[in-house]
N, C-alpha and C positions, 0 to 999 in steps of 0.2 A: 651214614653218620648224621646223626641230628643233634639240634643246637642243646639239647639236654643230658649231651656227654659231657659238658661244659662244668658242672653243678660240680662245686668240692661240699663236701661231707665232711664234720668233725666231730668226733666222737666226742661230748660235754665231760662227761665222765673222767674220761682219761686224759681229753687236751683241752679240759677246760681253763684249768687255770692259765696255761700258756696262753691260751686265745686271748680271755679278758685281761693278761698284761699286756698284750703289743696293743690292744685297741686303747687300752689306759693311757700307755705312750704317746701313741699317734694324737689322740684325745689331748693330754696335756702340752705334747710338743707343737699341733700346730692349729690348737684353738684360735690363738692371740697374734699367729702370724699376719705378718701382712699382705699376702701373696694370698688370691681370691683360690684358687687352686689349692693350698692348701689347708685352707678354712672349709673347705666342701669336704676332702678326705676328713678332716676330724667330724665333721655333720655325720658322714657316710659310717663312720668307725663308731659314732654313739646310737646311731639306727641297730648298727650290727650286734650293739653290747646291749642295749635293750630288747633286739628281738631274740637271740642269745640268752640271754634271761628268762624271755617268757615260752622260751622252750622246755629251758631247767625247769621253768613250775609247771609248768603240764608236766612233765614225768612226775614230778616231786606229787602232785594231788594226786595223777593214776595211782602211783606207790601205794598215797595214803589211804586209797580206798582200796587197793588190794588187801593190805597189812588187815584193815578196820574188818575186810571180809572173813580175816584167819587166813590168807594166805601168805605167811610171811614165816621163818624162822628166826633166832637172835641175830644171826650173823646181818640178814638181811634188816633188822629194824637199825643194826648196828651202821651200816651203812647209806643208810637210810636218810639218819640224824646228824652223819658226817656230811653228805650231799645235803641236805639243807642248812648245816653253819655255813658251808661253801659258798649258797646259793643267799643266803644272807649276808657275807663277807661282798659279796659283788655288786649284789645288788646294794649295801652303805657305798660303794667303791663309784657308783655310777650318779649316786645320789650327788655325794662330794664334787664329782668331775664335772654336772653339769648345774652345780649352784643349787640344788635342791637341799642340802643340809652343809652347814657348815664341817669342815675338815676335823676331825675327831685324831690326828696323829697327834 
């Protein structure tokens, strides 16, 4: 057994959006707390939502240089374009959360 059975995995794609709500949560619920404990978990949850992001754009750029090469069909530019709204959608969502742009709802 080594300590790199440990590692959870989450598919972006499929559990992303779940992922970037509960960090959003934790983010908005215990930014402002007062309990130094849970001001670190929200530090911890905007680390995870930002490096979570720049996982999406590395896939999102490979894509776009596969696509750019001809190797892409519709379906896939199709999904393609929906994984970068998504990945624009989260990335305003992180922006908002940590004061970087004012709240647009």
């Amino acid at each position: 057994m080594a300590l790199s059975d440990l590692d959870v995995v989450v598919n972006l794609y499929r559990d992303g959006d779940k992922l970037f709500d509960l960090l959003k949560a934790v983010i908005r619920e215990w930014r402002e707390s007062p309990w130094p404990h849970e001001k670190e978990r929200a530090r911890y949850a905007e680390e995870l939502f930002s490096q979570s992001l720049g996982i999406y754009e590395e896939y999102l750029n490979k894509a776009h240089e596969q696509v750019a090469g001809g190797f892409s069909t519709p379906a896939d530019r199709k999904i393609l374009k929906q994984m970068e709204e998504r990945h624009a959608y989260w990335q305003n969502k992180l922006k908002e959360l940590t004061g970087e742009q004012k709240a647009s709802c």
